[in-house]
NUBA-822948 format. One line per field, with one value per residue: residue number from 1; x, y, z of N, C-alpha, C in turn. Coordinates in Angstrom, 2 decimals. Example, Ala and Ser with C-alpha at 12.3 -4.5 7.8 and 13.67 -1.06 7.14 Angstrom:
% residues 2
resi 1/2
n_x 13.19/12.85
n_y -5.69/-2.25
n_z 7.80/7.08
ca_x 12.30/13.67
ca_y -4.50/-1.06
ca_z 7.80/7.14
c_x 13.20/12.90
c_y -3.30/0.03
c_z 7.80/7.87
This chain:
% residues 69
resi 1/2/3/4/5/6/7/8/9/10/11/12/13/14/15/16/17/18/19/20/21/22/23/24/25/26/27/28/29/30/31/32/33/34/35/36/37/38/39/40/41/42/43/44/45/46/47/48/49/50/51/52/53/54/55/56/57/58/59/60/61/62/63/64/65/66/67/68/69
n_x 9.51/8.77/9.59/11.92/14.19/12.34/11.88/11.91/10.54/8.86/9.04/10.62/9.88/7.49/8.57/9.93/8.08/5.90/7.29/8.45/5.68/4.77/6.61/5.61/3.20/3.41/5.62/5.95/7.22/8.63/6.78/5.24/6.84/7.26/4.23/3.85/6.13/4.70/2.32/3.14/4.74/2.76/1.37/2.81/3.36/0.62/0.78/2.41/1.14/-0.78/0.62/1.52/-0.63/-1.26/0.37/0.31/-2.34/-1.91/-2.12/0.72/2.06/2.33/3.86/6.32/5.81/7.72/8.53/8.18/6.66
n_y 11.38/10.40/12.12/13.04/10.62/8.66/6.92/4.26/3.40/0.95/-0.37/-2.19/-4.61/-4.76/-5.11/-7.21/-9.77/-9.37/-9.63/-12.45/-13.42/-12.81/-14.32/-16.78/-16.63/-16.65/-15.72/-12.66/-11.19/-8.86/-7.04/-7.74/-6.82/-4.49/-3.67/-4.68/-2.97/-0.44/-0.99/-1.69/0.81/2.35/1.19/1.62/4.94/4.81/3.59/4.85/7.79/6.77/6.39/9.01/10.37/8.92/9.94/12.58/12.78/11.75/12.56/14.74/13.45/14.91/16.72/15.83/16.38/18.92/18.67/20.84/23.27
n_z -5.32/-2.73/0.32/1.96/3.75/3.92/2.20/2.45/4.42/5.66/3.04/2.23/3.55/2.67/-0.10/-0.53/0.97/-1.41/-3.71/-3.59/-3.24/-5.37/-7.54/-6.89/-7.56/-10.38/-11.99/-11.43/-9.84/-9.76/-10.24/-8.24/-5.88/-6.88/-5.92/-3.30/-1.83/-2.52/-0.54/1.88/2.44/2.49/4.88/6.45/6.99/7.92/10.56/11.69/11.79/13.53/15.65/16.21/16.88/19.39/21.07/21.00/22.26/24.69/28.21/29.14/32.25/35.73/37.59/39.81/43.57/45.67/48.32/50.24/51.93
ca_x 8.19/8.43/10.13/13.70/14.28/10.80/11.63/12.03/9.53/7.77/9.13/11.81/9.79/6.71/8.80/10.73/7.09/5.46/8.22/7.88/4.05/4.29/6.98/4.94/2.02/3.39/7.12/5.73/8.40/8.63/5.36/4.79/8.07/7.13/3.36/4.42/6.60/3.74/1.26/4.33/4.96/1.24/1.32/4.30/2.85/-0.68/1.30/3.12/0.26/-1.65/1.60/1.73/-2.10/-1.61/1.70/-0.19/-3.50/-1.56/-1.81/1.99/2.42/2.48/5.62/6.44/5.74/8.79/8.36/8.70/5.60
ca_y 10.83/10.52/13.16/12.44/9.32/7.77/6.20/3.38/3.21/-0.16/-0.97/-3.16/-5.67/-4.84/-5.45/-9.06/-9.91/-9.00/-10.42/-14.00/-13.48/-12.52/-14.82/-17.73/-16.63/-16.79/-14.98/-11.54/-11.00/-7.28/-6.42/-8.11/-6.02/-2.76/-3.65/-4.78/-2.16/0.57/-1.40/-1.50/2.09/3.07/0.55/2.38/5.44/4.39/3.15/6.40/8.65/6.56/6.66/10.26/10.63/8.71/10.39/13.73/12.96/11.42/14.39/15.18/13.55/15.70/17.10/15.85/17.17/19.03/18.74/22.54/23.81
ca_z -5.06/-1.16/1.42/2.09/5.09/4.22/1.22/2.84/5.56/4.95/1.51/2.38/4.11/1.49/-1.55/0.17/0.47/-2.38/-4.63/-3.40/-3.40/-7.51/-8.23/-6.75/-8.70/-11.47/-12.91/-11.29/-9.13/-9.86/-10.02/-6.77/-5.12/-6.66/-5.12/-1.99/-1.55/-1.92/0.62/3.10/3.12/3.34/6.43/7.80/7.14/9.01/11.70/12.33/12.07/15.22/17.08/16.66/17.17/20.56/21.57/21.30/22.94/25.99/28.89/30.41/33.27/36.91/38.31/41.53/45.02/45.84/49.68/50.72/52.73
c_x 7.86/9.41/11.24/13.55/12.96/10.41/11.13/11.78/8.84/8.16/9.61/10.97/8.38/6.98/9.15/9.04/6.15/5.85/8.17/6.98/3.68/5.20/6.28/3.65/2.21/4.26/6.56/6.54/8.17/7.68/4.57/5.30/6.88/5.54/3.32/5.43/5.53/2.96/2.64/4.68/3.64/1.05/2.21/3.56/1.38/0.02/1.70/2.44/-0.68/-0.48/1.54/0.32/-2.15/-0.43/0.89/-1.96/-3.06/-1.06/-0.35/1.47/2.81/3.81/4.91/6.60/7.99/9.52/8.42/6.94/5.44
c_y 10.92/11.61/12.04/11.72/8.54/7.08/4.74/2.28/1.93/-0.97/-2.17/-4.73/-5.78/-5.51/-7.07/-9.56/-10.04/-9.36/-11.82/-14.45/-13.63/-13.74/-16.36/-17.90/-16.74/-15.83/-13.80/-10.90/-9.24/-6.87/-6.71/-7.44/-4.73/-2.57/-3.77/-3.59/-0.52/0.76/-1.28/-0.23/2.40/1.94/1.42/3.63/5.73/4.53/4.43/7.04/8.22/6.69/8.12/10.83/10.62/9.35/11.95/13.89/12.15/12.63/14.07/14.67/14.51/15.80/16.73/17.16/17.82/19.03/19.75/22.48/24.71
c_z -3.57/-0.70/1.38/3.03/4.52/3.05/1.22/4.04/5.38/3.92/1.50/2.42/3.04/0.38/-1.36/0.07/-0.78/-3.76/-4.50/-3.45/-4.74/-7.98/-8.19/-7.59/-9.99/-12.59/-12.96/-10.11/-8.84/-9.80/-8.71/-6.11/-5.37/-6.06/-3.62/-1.45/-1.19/-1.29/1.93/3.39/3.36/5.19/7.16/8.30/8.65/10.27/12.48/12.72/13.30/16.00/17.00/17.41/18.90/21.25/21.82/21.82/24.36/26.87/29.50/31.19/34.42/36.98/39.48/42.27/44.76/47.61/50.56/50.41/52.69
C-alpha cells in the first residue's frame, strides 16, 4: 500500500490517538486506530512535502571571501 520506510510516517501517533478517540466514543477502538492512523500519515506526508518545498526554494548560501587579491 505505501513505499517501503513510510509505512509508518504518522501512523503510530495517528493510530494511539485515534484508538482512544473511538474507544471513548463508543467500543471503536479499531476503527478509530485504523482512522487515525491514515490522518497521521497524510499529516506526515503534508509535513514533509513543505519541508522539502522550503528546503528547495532556500538559495545556497555564499562561499566565503578567500582573502587572495
Amino acid at each position: 500500500m505505501f513505499a517501503a520506510g513510510t509505512t509508518s510516517a504518522g501512523c503510530g501517533k495517528g493510530a494511539v490517538a485515534g484508538g482512544v478517540v473511538g474507544h471513548v466514543a463508543g467500543k471503536h477502538g479499531v476503527a478509530g486506530a485504523a482512522i487515525g492512523c491514515a490522518i497521521g500519515h497524510h499529516s506526515a506526508k503534508k509535513k514533509q512535502a513543505a519541508a522539502n518545498a522550503a528546503a528547495s526554494t532556500t538559495p545556497p548560501a555564499a562561499a566565503p571571501a578567500t582573502g587572495t587579491k
